[in-house]
C-alpha positions in Angstrom: 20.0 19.3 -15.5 17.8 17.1 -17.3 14.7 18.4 -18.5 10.8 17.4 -17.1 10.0 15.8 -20.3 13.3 13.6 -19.9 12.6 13.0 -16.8 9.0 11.8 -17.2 9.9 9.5 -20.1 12.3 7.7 -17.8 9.8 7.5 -15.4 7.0 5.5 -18.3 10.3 3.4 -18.8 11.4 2.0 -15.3 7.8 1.4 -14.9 7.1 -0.9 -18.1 10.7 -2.5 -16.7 9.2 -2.7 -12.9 5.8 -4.6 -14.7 8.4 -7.3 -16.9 10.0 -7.9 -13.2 7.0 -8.4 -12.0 5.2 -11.1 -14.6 8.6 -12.8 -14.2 8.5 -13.1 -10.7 5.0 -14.4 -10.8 6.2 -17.1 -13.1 8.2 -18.1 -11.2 6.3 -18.5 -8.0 3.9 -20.2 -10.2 1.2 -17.6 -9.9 -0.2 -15.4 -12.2 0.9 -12.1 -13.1 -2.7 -10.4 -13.1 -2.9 -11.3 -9.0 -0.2 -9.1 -7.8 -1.0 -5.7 -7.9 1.6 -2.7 -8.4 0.7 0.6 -6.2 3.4 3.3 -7.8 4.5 4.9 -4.5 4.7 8.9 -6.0 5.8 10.3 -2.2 7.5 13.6 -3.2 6.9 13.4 -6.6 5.3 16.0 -8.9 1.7 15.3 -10.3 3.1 15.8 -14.0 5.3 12.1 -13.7 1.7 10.6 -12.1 0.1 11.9 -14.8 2.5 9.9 -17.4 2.3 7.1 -16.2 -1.8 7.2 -15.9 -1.3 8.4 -19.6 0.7 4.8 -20.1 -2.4 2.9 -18.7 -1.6 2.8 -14.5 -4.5 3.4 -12.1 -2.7 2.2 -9.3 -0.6 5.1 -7.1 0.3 5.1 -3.4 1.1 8.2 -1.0 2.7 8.3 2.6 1.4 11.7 3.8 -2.3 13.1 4.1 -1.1 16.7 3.2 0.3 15.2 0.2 -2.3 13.0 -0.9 -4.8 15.2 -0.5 -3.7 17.8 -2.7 -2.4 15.5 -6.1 -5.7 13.8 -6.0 -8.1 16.3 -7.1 -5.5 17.2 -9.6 -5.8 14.0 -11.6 -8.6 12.0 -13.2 -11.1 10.5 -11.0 -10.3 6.4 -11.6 -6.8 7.0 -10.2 -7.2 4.4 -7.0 -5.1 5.9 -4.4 -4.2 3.6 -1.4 -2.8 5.6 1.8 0.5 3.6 2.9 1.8 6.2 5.5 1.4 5.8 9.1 -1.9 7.7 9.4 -3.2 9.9 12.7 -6.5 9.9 14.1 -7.0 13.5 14.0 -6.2 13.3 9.7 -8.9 10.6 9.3 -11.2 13.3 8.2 -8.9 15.2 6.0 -7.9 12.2 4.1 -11.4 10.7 3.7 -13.3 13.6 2.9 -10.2 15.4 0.2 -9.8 12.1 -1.2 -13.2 10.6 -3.1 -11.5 8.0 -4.8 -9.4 6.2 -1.6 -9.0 2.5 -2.8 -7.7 1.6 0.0 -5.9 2.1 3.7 -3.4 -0.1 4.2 -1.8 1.0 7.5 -4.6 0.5 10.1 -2.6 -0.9 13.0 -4.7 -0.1 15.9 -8.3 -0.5 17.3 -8.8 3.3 17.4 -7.8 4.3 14.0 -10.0 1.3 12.7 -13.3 3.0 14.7 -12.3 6.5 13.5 -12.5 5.0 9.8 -15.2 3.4 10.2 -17.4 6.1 11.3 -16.2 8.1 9.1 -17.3 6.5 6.7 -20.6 6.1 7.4 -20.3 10.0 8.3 -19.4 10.6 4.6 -21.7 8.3 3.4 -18.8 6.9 1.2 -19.2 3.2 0.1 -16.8 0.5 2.7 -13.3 1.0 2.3 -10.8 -1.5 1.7 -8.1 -1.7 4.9 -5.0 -3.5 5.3 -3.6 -4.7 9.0 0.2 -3.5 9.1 2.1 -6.2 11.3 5.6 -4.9 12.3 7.4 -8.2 11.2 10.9 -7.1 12.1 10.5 -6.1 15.3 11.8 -2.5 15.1 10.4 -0.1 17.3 11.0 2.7 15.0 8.4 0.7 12.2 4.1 1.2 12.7 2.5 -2.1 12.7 1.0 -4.5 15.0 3.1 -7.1 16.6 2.1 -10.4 14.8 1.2 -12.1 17.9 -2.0 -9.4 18.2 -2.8 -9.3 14.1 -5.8 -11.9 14.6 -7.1 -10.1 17.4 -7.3 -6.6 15.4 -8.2 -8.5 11.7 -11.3 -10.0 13.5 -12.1 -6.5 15.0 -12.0 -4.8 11.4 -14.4 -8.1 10.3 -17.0 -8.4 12.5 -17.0 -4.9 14.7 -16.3 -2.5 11.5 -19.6 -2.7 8.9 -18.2 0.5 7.1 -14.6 -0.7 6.4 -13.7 -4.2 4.1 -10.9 -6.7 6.1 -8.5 -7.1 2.5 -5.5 -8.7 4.3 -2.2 -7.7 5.6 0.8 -5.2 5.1 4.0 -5.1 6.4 7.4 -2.8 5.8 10.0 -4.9 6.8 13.5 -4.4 7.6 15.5 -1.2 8.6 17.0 -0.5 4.9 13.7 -1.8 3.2 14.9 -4.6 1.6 13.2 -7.4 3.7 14.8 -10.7 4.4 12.3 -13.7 3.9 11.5 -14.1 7.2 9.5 -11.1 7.6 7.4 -12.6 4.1 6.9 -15.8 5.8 5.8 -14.2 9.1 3.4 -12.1 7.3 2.5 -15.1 5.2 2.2 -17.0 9.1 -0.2 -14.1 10.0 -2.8 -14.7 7.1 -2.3 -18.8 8.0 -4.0 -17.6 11.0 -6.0 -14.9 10.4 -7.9 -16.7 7.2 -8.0 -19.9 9.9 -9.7 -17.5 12.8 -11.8 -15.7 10.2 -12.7 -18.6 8.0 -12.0 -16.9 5.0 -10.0 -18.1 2.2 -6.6 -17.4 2.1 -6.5 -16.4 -1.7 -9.3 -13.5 -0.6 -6.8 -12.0 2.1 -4.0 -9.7 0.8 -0.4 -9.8 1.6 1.3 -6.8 0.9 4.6 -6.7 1.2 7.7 -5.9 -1.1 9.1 -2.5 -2.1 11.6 -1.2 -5.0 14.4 -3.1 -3.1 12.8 -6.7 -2.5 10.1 -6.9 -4.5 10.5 -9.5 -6.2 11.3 -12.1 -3.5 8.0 -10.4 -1.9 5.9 -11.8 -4.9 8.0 -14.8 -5.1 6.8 -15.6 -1.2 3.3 -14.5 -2.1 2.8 -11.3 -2.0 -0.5 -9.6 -4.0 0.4 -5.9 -3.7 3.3 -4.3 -3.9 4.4 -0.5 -3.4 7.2 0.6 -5.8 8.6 4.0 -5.4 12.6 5.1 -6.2 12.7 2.1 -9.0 9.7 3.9 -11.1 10.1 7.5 -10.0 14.0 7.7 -9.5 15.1 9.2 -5.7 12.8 10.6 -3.4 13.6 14.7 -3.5 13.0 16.3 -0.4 13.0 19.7 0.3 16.6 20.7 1.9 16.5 22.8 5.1 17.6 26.0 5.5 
């Protein structure tokens, strides 16, 4: 059994190896490094690894669960910008806004009715507008959260223009059933901001793809993605608790 301090070190190491892919990827989509954004996805993962790789200059850390979030975030400093990635519920909108001061940013707002519960709460917490994402379920899985692409205008231009307390950034989608996306669900993400940036006349460089994980990532940044959430490459397997 290795020790934490091993462990930890190898965590600082596949990161500064996960930031090399990524400036290399950007290179070679003929964008710059400094526009994609890495969110280290620390789902199941003690505060102590966070914490090292804050120590090793990352701000940048994404969770999947309220219950989760909600208790490593008080536990760390205060610029940590957390963005919520999970499939969130109406009745944890609270619980997540008010336990977590520092929420950069929602990116899984999929629905009408988890968009109006942000927003007034929000405005209920007095907290300055929060960044969202749309999640579009690209591959047409069932089992995925997201919007069908068809309806992502429709909800974007809801989040604009009906939500004062929440900030439209772009899109997000999953992808494929083993997480490694094929490029199809990048260029129907990339379709989505075509027409969401067109309907919203914004520009597209101010609306956010994100898209690519540890397994695709960087063919997501290759395609154009701005943001995205790296978990098992930095942080090594996911450890969940076994049942009894």
């Amino acid at each position: 059994m290795t020790s934490p301090l091993v462990a930890e070190g190898a965590a600082v190491t596949a990161f500064r190896s996960v930031m090399l892919r990524v400036q290399q990827a950007a290179e070679r989509s003929g964008s710059k490094p400094d526009r994609v954004r890495v969110v280290a996805v620390s789902k199941t993962k003690p505060v102590t690894l966070i914490q090292q790789l804050y120590d090793a200059g990352h701000r940048h850390f994404g969770e999947n669960y309220v219950q989760e979030i909600i208790e490593k975030a008080p536990q760390l400093p205060p610029d940590v910008e957390w963005h919520f990635i999970g499939h969130l519920q109406s009745n944890k909108v609270k619980t997540l806004l008010g336990g977590v001061p520092n929420l950069a940013m929602v990116e899984s707002v999929d629905n009408q009715k988890i968009a109006n519960n942000l927003d007034r709460m929000v405005s209920t917490l007095g907290r300055n507008p929060l960044k969202v994402l749309v999640q579009v379920n690209t591959s047409g899985e069932e089992s995925k959260s997201g919007i069908d692409p068809s309806d992502c205008v429709e909800l974007a231009k809801h989040v604009k223009l009906s939500c004062p307390n929440l900030v439209f950034s772009g899109l997000m989608t999953i992808g494929m059933p083993d997480y490694t996306s094929t490029p199809q669900n990048f260029q129907t993400l990339s379709n989505c901001r075509t027409e969401v940036c067109k309907a919203l006349e914004m520009p597209e460089e101010e609306c956010e793809l994100s898209m690519g994980m540890s397994g695709d990532f960087e063919l997501a940044i290759e395609m154009g993605s701005t943001n995205v959430r790296i978990g098992s490459t930095i942080f090594g397997p996911r450890e969940y608790a076994k049942k009894q």
